[in-house]
C-alpha positions in Angstrom: 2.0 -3.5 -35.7 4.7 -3.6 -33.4 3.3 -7.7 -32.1 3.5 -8.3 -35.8 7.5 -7.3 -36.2 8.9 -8.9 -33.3 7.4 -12.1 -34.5 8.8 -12.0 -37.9 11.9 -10.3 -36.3 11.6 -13.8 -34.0 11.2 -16.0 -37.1 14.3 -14.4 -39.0 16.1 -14.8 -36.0 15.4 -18.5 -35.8 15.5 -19.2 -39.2 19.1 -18.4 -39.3 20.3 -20.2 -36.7 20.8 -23.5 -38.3 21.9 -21.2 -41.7 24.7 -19.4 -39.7 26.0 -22.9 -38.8 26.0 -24.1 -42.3 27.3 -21.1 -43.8 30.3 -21.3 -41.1 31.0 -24.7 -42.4 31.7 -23.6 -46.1 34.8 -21.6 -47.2 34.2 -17.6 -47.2 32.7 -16.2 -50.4 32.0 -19.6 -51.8 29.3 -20.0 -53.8 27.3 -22.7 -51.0 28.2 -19.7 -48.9 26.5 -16.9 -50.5 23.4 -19.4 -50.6 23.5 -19.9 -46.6 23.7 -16.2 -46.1 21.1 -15.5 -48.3 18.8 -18.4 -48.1 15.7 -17.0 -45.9 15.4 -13.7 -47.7 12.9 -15.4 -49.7 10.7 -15.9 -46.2 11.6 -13.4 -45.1 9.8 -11.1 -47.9 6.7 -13.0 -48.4 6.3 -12.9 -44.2 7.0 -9.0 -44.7 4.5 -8.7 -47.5 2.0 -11.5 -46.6 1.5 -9.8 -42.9 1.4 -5.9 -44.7 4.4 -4.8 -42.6 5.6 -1.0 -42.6 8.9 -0.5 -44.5 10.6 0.6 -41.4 10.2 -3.4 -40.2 13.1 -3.9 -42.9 16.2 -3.2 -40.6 15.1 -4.7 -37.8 14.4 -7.9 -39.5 18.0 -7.7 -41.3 19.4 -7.4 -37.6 17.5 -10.2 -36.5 18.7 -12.4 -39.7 22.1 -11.3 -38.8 22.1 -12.3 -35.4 20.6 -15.2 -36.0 23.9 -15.8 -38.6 25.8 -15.4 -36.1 24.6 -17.2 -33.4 24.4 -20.2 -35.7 28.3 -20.2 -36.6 29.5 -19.1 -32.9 29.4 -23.2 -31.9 31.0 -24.0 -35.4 33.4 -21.6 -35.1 34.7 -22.6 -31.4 35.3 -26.3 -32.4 37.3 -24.9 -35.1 39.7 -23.0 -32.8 39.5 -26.0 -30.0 41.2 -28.5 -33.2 43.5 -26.0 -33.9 47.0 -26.3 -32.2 47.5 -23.4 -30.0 50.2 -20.9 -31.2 
């Protein structure tokens, strides 16, 4: 049980990556914005529920999803402070 969520903890984590980078280049609360952030869910279940994971699996594969968002915008987010003049 435990093999089965750190792999689909894994998955969401990498999964987001390139989502977090996306969402970082779209304006907060957009609508394309909302669809990065919330674009693997769909995965994401049918992993959950094709591989008969325990509910408790849940919050760790949000955290994972989450980090994975972030880790993704981190590099977008840098350029866009290294183009912006320095105060």
């Amino acid at each position: 049980m435990a093999l089965k969520i750190l792999l689909i903890s894994v998955i969401c984590l990498l999964v987001n990556i390139p989502m977090g980078r996306m969402r970082e280049r779209c304006k907060k609360f957009s609508l394309a914005w909302f669809v990065w952030v919330h674009a693997s869910i769909p995965l994401i279940v049918a992993l959950r529920i094709g591989l008969h994971l325990h509910w408790i699996a849940i919050p760790i594969n949000i955290a994972s999803a989450v980090l994975g968002q972030l880790l993704g915008g981190l590099p977008e987010k840098q350029k866009r402070r290294a183009a912006s003049p320095a105060a």
